[in-house]
LOLUM-802474 format. One record per residue (C-alpha): x negated, z, y negated; residue in one letter. Coordinates in pm, whole numbers, plus 50000, padded with zeros to 5 digits. Layout:
N
    xx    zz    yy rest
     X     Z     Y    a
...
***
This chain:
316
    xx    zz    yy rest
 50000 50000 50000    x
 49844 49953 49635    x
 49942 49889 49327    x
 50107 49538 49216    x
 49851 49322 48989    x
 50026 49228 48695    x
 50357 49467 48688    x
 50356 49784 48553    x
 50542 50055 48700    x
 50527 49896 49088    x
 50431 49916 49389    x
 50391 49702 49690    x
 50371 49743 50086    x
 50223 49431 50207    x
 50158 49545 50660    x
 50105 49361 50924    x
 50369 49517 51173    x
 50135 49771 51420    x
 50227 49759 51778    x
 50392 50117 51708    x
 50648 49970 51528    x
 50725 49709 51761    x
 51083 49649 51816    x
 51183 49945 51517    x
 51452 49859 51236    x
 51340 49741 50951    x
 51546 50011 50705    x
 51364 50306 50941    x
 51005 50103 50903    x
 51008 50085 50522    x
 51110 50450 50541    x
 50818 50555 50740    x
 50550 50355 50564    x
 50668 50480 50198    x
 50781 50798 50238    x
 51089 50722 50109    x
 51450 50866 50188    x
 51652 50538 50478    x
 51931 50530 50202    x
 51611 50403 49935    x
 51527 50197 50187    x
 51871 50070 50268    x
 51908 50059 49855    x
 51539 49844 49856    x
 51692 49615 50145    x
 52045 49539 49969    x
 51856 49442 49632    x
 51653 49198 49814    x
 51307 49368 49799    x
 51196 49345 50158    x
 51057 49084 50301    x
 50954 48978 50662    x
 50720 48690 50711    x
 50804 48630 50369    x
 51168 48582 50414    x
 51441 48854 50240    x
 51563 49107 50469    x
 51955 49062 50466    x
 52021 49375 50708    x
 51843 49705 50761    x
 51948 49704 51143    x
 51673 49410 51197    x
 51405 49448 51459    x
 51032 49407 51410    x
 50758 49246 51602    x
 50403 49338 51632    x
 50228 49069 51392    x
 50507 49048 51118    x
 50422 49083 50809    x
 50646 49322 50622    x
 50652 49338 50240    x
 50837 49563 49980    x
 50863 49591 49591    x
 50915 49956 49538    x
 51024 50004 49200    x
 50834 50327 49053    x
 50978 50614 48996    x
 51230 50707 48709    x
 51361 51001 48644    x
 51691 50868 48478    x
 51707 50575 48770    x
 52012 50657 49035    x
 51955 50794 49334    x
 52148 50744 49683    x
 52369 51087 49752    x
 52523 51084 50102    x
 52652 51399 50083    x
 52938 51283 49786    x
 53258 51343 49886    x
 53546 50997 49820    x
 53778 50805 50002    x
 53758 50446 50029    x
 54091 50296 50073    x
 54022 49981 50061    x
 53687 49788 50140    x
 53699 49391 50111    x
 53367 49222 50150    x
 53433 49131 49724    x
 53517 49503 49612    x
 53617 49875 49680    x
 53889 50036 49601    x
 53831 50396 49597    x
 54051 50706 49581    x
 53864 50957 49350    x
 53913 51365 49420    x
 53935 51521 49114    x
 53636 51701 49012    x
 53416 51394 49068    x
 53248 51214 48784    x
 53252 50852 48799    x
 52859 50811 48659    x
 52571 51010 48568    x
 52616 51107 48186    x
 52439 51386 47957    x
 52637 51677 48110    x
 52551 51558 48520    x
 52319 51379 48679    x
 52358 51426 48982    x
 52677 51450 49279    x
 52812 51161 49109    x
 53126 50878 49275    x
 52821 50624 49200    x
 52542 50802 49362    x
 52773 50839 49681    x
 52909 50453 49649    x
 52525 50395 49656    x
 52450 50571 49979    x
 52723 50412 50145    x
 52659 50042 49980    x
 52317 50018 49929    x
 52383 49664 49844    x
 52575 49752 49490    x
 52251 49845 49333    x
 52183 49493 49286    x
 52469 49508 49024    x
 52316 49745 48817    x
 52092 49484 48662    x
 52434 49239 48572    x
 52497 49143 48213    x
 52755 49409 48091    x
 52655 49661 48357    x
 52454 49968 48384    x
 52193 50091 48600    x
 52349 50416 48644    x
 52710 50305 48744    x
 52633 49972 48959    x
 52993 49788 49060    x
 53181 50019 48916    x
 53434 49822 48664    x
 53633 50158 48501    x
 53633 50485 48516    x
 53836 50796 48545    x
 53770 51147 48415    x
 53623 51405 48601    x
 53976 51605 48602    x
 54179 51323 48671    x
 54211 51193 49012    x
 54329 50864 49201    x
 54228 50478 49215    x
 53939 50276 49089    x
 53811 49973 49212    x
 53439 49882 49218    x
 53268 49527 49251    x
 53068 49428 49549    x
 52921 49109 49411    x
 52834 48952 49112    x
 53150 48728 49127    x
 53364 49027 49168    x
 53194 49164 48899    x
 53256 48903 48655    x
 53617 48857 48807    x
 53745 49223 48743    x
 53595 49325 48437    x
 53741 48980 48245    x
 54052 49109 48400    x
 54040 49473 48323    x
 53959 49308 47937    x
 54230 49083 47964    x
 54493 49350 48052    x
 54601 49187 48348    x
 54494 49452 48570    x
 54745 49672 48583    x
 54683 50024 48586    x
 55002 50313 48612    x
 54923 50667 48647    x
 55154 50952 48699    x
 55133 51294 48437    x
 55305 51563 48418    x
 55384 51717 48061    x
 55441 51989 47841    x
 55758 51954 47679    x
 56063 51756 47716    x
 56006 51386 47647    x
 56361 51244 47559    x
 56321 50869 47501    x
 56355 50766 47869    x
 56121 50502 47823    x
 55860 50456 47501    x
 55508 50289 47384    x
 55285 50523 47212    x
 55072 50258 47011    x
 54812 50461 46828    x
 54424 50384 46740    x
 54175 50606 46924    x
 53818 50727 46810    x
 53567 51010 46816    x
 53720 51322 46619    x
 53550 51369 46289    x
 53616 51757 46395    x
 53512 51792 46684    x
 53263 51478 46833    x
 53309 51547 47176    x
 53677 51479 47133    x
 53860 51199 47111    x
 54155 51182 46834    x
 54442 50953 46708    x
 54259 50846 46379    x
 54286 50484 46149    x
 54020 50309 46207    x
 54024 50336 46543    x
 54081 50092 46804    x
 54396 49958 46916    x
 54534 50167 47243    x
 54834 50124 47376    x
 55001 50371 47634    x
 55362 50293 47804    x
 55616 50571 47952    x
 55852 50623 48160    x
 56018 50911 48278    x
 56046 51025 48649    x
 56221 51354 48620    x
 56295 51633 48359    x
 56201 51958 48498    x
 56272 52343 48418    x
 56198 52653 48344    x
 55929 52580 48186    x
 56032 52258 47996    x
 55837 51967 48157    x
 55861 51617 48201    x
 55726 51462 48496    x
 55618 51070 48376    x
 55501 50715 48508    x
 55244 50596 48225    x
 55111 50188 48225    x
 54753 50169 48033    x
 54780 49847 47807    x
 54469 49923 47669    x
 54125 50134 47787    x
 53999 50386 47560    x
 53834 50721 47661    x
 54052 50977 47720    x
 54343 50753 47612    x
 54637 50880 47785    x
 54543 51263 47710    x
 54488 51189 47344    x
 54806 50985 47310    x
 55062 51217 47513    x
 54898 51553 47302    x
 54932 51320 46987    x
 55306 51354 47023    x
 55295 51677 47118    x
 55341 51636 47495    x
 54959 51760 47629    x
 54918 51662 48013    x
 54960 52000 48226    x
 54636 52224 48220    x
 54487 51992 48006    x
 54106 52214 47889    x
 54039 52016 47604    x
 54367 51834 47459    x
 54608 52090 47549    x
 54680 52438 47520    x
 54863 52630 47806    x
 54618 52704 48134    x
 54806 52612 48462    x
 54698 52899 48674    x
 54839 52715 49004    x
 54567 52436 48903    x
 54202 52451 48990    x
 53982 52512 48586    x
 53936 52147 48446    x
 54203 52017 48704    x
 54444 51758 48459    x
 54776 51662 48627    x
 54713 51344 48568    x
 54663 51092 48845    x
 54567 50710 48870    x
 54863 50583 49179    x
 54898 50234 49137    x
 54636 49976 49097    x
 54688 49583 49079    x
 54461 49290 49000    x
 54392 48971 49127    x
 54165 48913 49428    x
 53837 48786 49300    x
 53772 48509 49558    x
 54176 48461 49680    x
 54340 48512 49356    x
 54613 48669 49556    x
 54758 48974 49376    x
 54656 49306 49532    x
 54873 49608 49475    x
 54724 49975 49602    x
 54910 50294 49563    x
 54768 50670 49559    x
 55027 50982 49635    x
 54951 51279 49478    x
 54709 51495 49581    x
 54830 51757 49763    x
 54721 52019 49484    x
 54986 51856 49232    x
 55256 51822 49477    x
 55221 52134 49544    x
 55271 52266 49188    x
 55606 52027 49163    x
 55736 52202 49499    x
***
């Protein structure tokens, strides 16, 4: 192994394949020769970095022969760069050679971000995909949240779906940006919302009060939120409501329901009353229906979350 003339910051393994290694997987090879965790070397595999004979390795499950060579790029390493977490906890509900579509716990951030770094949805998508952290490098995307097109907060639970492929990529996002994927969530409120149905149409940016808020404020941008209700509840007055995102702001349908003075249930930073039947940080907010348009088909596909059995408990 030695260091890579020419590029700073990498390193190369460049072997001929011992006898010892005769007939081993290629993913548990590059593991033992660098040191490095089988998820990095799944990760290294997936991004095209391994090479036998001088052709790219397209599976980890690949057998070697004595008198190979075997070569890998390792990229050196970052402390900010995302790291493979198999121990992250997520369902996938749906997994289509073009895109996931995962069902989110809540208490899971989407992507590393100032206040976590680590135990993240995209760390865990990571160790499960290897292959996605090719998509970290796309135009428009991030190193830190590879495939993933949106996000939900950490308190919120329910669907999201993540891209597989470039293509995908590029398919979803210019569909999430065009509005035509459709997003609905479910809430539950404090209050009694009367209009049966309603559009809260209200700009949204960072609170000159507060910064780590968001706020209804002109000169924000355009967000749109659409309700309807599902069921009036009582003692205490609530209203139980199916929302449709028309737009994608942060925080968006917490700052637009506490706006009109209906906060989301056990909402920490928007709202006011603590939900004791709720876990700390636990919104009642959940993302249950998801539609788009197959990137490759262009067949409509519909996916629907029930609530988690911590909310359906607190409407029982």
């Amino acid at each position: 192994m030695s260091e890579r003339p020419g590029v700073t910051g990498s390193v190369d393994l460049d072997v001929e394949v011992p006898t010892l290694l005769d007939g081993v997987r290629v993913d548990r090879a590059v593991s033992m020769l660098t040191g490095c965790t089988r998820s990095a070397s799944d990760a290294l595999i997936g991004a095209g970095a391994v090479r036998v004979d001088g052709v790219a390795v397209a599976k980890g499950s690949q057998l070697l022969e004595a008198g190979q060579r075997l070569e890998a790029t390792l990229a050196a390493s970052d402390p900010d760069a995302l790291a493979a977490e198999p121990d992250v906890v997520f369902d996938v509900v749906v997994e289509d050679p073009a895109f996931l579509v995962v069902d989110k716990p809540a208490g899971l951030v989407v992507h590393p971000g100032a206040g976590q770094r680590t135990g993240t949805l995209a760390a865990g998508l990571l160790a499960r995909y290897p292959g996605l952290a090719t998509l970290g490098a796309l135009d428009g995307a991030a190193p830190h949240r590879p495939g993933i097109v949106h996000r939900l907060d950490k308190g919120t639970s329910g669907l999201l779906v993540v891209a597989r492929t470039p293509e995908a990529y590029a398919s979803l996002s210019a569909q999430l940006k065009a509005r035509s994927m459709e997003r609905r969530y479910v809430a539950l409120v404090e209050g009694d919302v009367a209009d049966e149905t309603g559009v809260v149409d209200a700009p949204i940016g960072r609170s000159q009060r507060t910064p780590t808020k968001m706020a209804v404020r002109a000169g924000g941008r355009p967000a749109r939120t659409a309700y309807r209700v599902l069921e009036h509840r009582e003692p205490p007055p609530r209203t139980l409501l199916e929302l449709r995102l028309e737009s994608g702001r942060t925080h968006q349908i917490r700052v637009h329901l506490a706006a009109i003075g209906r906060p989301v249930v056990n909402d920490p930073r928007y709202g006011q009353h603590r939900e004791p039947r709720l876990a700390q940080g636990r919104v009642f907010l959940h993302a249950a229906s998801l539609g788009f348009d197959h990137p490759v088909s262009g067949e409509r596909v519909l996916v629907t979350s029930p609530l988690p059995a911590d909310l359906a408990a607190l409407l029982a």
